[in-house]
N, C-alpha and C positions, 0 to 999 in steps of 0.2 A: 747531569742527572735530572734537575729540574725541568729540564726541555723535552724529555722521556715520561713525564707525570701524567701527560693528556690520554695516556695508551692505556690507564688505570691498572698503573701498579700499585703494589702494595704492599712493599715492603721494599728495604736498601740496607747496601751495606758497603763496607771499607775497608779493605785490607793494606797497610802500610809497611814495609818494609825498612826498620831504623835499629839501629847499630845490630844488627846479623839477629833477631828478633822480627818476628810477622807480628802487629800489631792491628785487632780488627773490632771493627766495631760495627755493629748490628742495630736493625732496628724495624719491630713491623709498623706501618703504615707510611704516610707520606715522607719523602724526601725532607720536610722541613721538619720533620720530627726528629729522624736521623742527625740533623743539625741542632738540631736542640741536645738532644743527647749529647752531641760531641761539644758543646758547650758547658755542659751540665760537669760532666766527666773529666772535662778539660782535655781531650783527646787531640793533643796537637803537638806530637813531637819534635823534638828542635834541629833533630837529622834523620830527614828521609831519603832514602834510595832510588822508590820506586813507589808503585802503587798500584790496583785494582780495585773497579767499584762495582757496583749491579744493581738494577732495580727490578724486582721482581713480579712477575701477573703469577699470584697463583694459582694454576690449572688442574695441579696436585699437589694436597698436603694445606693444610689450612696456613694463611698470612702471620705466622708468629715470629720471632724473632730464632727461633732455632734452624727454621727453616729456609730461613732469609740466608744471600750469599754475602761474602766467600762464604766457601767452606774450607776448613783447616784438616788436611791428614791427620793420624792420628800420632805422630811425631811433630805437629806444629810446624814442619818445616816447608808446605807446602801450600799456598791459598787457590783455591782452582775457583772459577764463575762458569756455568753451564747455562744453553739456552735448549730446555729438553727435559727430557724422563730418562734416569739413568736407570733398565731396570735387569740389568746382570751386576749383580754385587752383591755382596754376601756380609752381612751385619753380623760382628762378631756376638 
């Protein structure tokens, strides 16, 4: 993800998968902030599965951490990262 920073992203995130549990952590601006966070928070589970990360150029939607990826379904059982405008979808 730090190798990805020169593109001027601006925001990252993490989505972990440990014991049947999506675990994610979010963060807007640099990559090393996201790092700092996951120190801060102690974000480092002792069994992971799997994982997905994303660093994001925001194009739309201003660089906050809400908007930063993953994103979580709304049953949590699902972490997606998109490179795009998703814009057929309907906010409940």
């Amino acid at each position: 993800m730090k190798r990805l920073e020169y593109r001027g992203y601006d925001s990252a995130g993490v989505a972990l998968l440990s014991d049947n549990k999506i675990l994610v952590l979010k963060s807007a601006g640099k990559v090393a902030q996201l790092v700092e966070r996951a120190q801060t928070v102690r974000f480092f589970p002792s069994v992971c599965q799997t994982g997905i990360a994303h660093t994001r150029w925001a194009t739309h939607g201003l660089p906050t951490e809400i908007n930063a990826h993953p994103h979580l379904d709304g049953s949590k059982k699902f972490a997606v990262v998109h490179n795009g405008i998703i814009d057929n979808f309907s906010r409940p």
